[in-house]
C-alpha positions as CSV (number, residue, x, y, z in Angstrom):
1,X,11.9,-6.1,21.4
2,X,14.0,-3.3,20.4
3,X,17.5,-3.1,22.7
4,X,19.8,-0.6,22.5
5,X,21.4,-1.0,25.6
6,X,24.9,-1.4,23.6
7,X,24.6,1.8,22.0
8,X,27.2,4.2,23.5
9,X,29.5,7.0,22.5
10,X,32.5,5.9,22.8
11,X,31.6,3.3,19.8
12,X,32.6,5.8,17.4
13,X,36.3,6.2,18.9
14,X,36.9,2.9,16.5
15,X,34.9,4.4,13.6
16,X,36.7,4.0,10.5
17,X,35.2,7.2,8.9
18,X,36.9,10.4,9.5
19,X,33.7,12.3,9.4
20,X,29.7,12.6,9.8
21,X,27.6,15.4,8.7
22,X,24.2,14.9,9.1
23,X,22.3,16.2,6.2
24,X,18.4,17.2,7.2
25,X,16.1,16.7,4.2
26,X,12.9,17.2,6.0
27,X,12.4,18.4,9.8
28,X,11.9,15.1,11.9
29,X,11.4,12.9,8.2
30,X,14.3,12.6,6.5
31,X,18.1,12.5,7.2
32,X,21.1,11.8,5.0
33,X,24.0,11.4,6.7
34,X,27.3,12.1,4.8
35,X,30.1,9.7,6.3
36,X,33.9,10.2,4.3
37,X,36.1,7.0,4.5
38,X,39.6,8.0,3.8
39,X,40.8,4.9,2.5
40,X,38.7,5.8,-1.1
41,X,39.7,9.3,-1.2
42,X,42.7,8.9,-3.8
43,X,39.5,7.5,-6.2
44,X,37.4,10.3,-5.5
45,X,34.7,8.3,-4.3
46,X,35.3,8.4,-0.3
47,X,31.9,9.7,0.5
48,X,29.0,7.2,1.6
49,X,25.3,8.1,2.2
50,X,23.5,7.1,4.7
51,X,19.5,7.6,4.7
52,X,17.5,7.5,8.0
53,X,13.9,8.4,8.0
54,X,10.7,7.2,9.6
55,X,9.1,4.6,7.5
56,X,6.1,2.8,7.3
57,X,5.0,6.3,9.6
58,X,6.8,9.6,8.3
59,X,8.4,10.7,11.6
60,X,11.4,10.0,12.7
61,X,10.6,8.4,16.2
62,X,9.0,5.4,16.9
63,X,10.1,3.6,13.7
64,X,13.8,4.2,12.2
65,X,14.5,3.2,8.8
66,X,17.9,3.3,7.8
67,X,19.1,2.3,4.5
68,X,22.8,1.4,4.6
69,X,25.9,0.9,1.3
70,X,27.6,-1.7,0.8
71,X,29.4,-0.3,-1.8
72,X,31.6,2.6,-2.1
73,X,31.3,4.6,-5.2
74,X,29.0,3.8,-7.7
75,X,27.4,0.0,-8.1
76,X,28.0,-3.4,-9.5
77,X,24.8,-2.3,-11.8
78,X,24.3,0.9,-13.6
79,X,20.3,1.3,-13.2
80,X,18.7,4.3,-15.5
81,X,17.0,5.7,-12.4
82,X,20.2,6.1,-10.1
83,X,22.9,8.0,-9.0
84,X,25.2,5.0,-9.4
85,X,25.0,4.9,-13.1
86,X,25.4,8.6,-13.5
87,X,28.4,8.6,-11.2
88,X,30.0,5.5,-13.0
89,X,29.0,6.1,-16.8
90,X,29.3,10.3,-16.4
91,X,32.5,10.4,-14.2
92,X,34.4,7.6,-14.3
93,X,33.3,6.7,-10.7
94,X,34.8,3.1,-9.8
95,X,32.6,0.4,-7.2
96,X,34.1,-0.4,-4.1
97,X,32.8,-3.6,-1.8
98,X,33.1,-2.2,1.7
99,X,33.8,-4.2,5.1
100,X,31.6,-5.6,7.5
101,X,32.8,-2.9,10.0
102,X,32.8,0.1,7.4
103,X,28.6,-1.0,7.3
104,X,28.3,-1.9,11.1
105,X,29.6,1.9,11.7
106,X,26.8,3.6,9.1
107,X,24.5,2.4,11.6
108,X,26.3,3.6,14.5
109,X,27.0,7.2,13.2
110,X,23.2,7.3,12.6
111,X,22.3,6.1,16.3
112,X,24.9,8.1,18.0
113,X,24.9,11.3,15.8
114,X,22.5,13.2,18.3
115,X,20.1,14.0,15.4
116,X,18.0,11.3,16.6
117,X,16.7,10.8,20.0
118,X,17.8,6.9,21.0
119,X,15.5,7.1,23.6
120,X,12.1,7.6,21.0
121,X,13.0,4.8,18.6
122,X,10.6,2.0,19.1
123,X,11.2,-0.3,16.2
124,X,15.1,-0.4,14.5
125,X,14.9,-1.5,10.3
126,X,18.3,-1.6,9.0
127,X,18.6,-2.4,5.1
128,X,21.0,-3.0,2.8
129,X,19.6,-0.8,-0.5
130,X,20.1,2.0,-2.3
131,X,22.9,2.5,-4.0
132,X,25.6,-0.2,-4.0
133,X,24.5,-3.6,-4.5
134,X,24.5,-6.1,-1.3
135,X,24.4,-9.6,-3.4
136,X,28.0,-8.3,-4.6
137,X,29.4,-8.3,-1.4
138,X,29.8,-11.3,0.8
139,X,31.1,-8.9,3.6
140,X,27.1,-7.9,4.2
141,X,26.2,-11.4,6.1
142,X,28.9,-10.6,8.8
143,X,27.5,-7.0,9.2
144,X,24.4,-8.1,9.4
145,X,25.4,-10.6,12.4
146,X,27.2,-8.0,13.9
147,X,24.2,-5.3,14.0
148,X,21.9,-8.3,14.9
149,X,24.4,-9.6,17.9
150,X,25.0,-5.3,18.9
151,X,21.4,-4.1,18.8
152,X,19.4,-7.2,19.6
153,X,15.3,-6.9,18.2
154,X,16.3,-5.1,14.9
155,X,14.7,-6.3,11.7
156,X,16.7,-6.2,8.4
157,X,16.0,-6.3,4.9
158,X,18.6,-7.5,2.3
159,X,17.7,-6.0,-0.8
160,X,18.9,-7.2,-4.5
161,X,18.8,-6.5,-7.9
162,X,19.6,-10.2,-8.8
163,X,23.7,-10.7,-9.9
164,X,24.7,-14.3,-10.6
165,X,28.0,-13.4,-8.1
166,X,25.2,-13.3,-5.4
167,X,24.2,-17.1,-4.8
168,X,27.2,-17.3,-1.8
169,X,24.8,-14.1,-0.2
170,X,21.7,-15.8,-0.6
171,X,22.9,-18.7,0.9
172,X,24.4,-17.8,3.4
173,X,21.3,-15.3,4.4
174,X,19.0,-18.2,4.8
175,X,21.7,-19.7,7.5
176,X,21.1,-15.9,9.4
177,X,16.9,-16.7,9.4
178,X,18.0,-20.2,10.6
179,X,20.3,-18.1,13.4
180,X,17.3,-16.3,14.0
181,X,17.8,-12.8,12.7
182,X,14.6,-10.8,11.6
183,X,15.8,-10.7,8.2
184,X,13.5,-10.1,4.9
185,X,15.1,-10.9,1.1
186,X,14.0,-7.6,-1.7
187,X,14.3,-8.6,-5.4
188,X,14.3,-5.1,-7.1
189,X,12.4,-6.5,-10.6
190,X,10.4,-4.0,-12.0
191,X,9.6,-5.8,-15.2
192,X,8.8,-8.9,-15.8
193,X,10.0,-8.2,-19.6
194,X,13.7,-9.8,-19.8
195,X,15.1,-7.6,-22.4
196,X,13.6,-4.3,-20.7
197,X,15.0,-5.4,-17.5
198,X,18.3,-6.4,-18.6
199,X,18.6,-2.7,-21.1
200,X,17.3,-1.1,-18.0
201,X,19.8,-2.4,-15.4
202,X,23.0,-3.5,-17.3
203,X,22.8,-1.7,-20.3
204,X,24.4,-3.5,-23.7
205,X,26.1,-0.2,-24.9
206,X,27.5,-0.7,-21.8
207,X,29.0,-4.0,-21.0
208,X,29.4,-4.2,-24.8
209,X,30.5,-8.0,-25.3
210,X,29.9,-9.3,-21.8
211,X,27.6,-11.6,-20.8
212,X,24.9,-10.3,-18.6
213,X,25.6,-9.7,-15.2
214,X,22.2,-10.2,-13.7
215,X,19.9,-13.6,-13.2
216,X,17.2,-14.3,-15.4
217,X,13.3,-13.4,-13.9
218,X,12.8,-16.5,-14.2
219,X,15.8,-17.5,-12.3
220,X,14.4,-14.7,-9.4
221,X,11.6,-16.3,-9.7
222,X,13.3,-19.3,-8.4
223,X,15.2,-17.2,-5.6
224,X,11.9,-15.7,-4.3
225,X,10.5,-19.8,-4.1
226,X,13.5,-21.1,-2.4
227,X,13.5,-18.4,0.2
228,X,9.4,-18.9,0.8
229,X,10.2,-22.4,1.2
230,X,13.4,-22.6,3.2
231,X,12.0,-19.5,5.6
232,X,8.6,-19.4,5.7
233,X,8.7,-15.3,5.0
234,X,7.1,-13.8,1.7
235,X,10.3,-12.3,-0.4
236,X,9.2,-8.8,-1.1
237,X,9.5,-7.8,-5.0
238,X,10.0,-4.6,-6.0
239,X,8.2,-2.2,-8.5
240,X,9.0,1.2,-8.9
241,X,7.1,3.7,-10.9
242,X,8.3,7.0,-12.6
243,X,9.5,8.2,-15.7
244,X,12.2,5.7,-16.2
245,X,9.9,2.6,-15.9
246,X,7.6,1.3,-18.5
247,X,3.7,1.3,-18.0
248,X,2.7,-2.0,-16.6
249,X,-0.3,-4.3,-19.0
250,X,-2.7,-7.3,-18.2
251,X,0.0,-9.3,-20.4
252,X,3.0,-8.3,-17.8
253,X,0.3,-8.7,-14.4
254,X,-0.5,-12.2,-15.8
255,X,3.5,-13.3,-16.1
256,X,4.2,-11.8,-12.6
257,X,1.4,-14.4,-10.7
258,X,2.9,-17.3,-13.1
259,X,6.4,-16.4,-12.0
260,X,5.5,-15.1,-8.2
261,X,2.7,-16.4,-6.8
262,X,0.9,-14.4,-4.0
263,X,1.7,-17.1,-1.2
264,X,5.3,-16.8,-2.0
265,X,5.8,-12.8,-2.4
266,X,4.8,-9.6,-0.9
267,X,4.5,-6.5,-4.0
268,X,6.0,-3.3,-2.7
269,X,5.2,-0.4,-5.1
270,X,7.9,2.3,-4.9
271,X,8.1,5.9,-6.4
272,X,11.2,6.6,-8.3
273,X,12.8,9.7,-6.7
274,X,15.3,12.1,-9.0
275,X,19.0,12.0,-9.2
276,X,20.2,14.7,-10.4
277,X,18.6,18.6,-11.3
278,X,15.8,16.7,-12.9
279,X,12.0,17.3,-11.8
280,X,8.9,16.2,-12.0
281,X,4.9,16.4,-11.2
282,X,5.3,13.5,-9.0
283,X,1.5,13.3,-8.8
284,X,0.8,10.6,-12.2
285,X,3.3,8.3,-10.6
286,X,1.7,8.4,-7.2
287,X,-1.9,7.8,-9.1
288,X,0.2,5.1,-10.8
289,X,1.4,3.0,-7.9
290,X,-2.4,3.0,-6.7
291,X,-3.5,1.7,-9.6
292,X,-1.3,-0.7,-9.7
293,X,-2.0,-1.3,-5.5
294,X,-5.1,-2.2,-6.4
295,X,-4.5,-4.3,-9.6
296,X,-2.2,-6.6,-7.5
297,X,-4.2,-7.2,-4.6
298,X,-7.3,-7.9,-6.9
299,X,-4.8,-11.1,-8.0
300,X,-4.7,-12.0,-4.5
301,X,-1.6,-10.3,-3.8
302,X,-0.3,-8.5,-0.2
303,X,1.3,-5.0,-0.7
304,X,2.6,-1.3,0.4
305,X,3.5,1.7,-1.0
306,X,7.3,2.8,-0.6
307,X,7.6,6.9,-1.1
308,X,9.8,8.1,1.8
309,X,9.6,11.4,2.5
310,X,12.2,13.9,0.7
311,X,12.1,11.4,-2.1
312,X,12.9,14.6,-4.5
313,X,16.1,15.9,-2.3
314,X,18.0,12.6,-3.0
315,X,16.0,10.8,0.1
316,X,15.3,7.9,-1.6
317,X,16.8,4.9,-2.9
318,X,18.9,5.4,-5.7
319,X,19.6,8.9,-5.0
320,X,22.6,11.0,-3.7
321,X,21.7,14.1,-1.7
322,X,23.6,16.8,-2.3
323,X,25.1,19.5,0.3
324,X,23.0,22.7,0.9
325,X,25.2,24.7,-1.1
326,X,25.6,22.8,-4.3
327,X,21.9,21.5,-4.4
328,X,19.7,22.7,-6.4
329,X,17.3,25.6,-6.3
330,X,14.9,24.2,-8.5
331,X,11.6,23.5,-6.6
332,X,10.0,20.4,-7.1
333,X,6.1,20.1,-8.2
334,X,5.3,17.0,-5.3
């Protein structure tokens, strides 16, 4: 059960951020909170997002679903569908890891902002995802032991796009499950295709001679097993649709159950959200991830649909919202 008892005002007095402004994407749905850490601001890149709204139900109330950074700037990765590669490959934006405390306080500023009413939350998610990427930084195992030891009964999902850095991560998450935190491991793979993915995530224009950053699907394949095995909880693997993600065929639906089998994994089918002025008629994409619902579970598989609300005001993962007066006017077709 849910306690929150810890959760008082004068918390913030040791915040490192300087200042919170909440950010309302949708009345009672959807908050970004804007937090600026000082110690970045030379690098431009002292502002860190925050998202809060009320999935698996759309109100903001009896479940809070907050999406922490645990990096400052833009990411270890530079995705095609987020605001990380736009920042890093467009501006110059660097990739910060940020401490244990600097994530504890994201959640606090949320909790203790007034925007949301303590008293109506009935289940607490915190999760480590959007942009910034968690395996990266080791720091996210002692904020997740902090936040689990400060606001006993909160569940928390560790989300990752698979860097060969992250193995010390992994590990050392299985140890929290053993310590008995709620906690749940996300592989963001979209494709089973290995050259898509790897274009798609670290592009080779990009990193030019290096050696790929990321592990191998196959090699997530292996992560999703060990942590079935070692916890007894399904890893939940990550799919996204929208126009930056190839069409799904038999070929790539047969290669997912060979790689992860339904006893091992739980499919969440997400809905690509803009980054920047770009719009579109979300309503293919939504028809999309049905499809695809429905394709998966005929294979045996357990799944949900991830489309938080705001999704096209930067309220999703991967996104940046964008103050009132510099967002944009163009109205989107969802």
């Amino acid at each position: 059960m849910l306690n929150l008892t810890n959760i008082k005002a004068g918390l913030l007095s040791d915040s490192p951020f300087v200042e919170a402004r909440p950010l309302v994407l949708a009345a009672g749905k959807s908050i970004t909170f804007r937090l600026m850490l000082d110690r970045f601001k030379a690098q431009d890149m002292n502002e860190v997002q925050v998202q809060a709204d009320g999935f698996p139900n759309s109100a903001i109330g009896p479940n809070l679903f907050l999406r922490l950074r645990a990096q400052a700037g833009s990411c270890t990765f530079g995705c095609n569908s987020c605001f990380a590669s736009w920042a890093r490959t467009v501006m110059g934006t660097g990739v910060a890891n940020l401490s244990a405390k600097e994530m504890v306080f994201q959640a606090l500023h949320v909790l203790l902002d007034g925007e949301i009413g303590l008293g109506t939350i009935g289940n607490l998610t915190i999760t480590f995802m959007g942009i910034g990427e968690p395996f990266a930084n080791p720091n996210v195992i002692e904020a997740i032991r902090g936040l689990h030891s400060l606001i006993p009964g909160t569940k928390f999902i560790l989300s990752t796009t698979g860097p060969k850095v992250g193995q010390r991560v992994f590990d050392e998450a299985l140890q929290l499950v053993a310590e008995g935190v709620d906690l749940d491991l996300q592989i963001s793979l979209h494709s089973v295709r290995q050259k898509w993915r790897l274009k798609y995530i670290d592009d080779p224009a990009a990193r030019m001679n290096r050696e790929p950053m990321s592990w191998t699907v196959g090699e997530l394949s292996g992560l999703a097993m060990k942590w079935y095995q070692s916890t007894g909880r399904k890893a939940h693997i990550n799919i996204a649709a929208g126009p930056t993600f190839h069409q799904w065929q038999i070929d790539d639906y047969l290669q997912f159950s060979s790689l992860f089998p339904p006893e091992a994994v739980i499919v969440k089918l997400s809905l690509e959200g803009p980054f920047s002025e770009a719009r579109w008629d979300f309503e293919p994409y939504e028809a999309i991830l049905l499809v695809r619902e429905m394709a998966f579970q005929s294979l045996g598989y357990a799944t949900f649909i991830y489309a938080p609300e705001a999704i096209d005001e930067g309220g999703s993962c991967g996104a940046a919202a964008m103050p009132p007066q510099t967002q944009t006017q163009t109205a989107s077709t969802r």
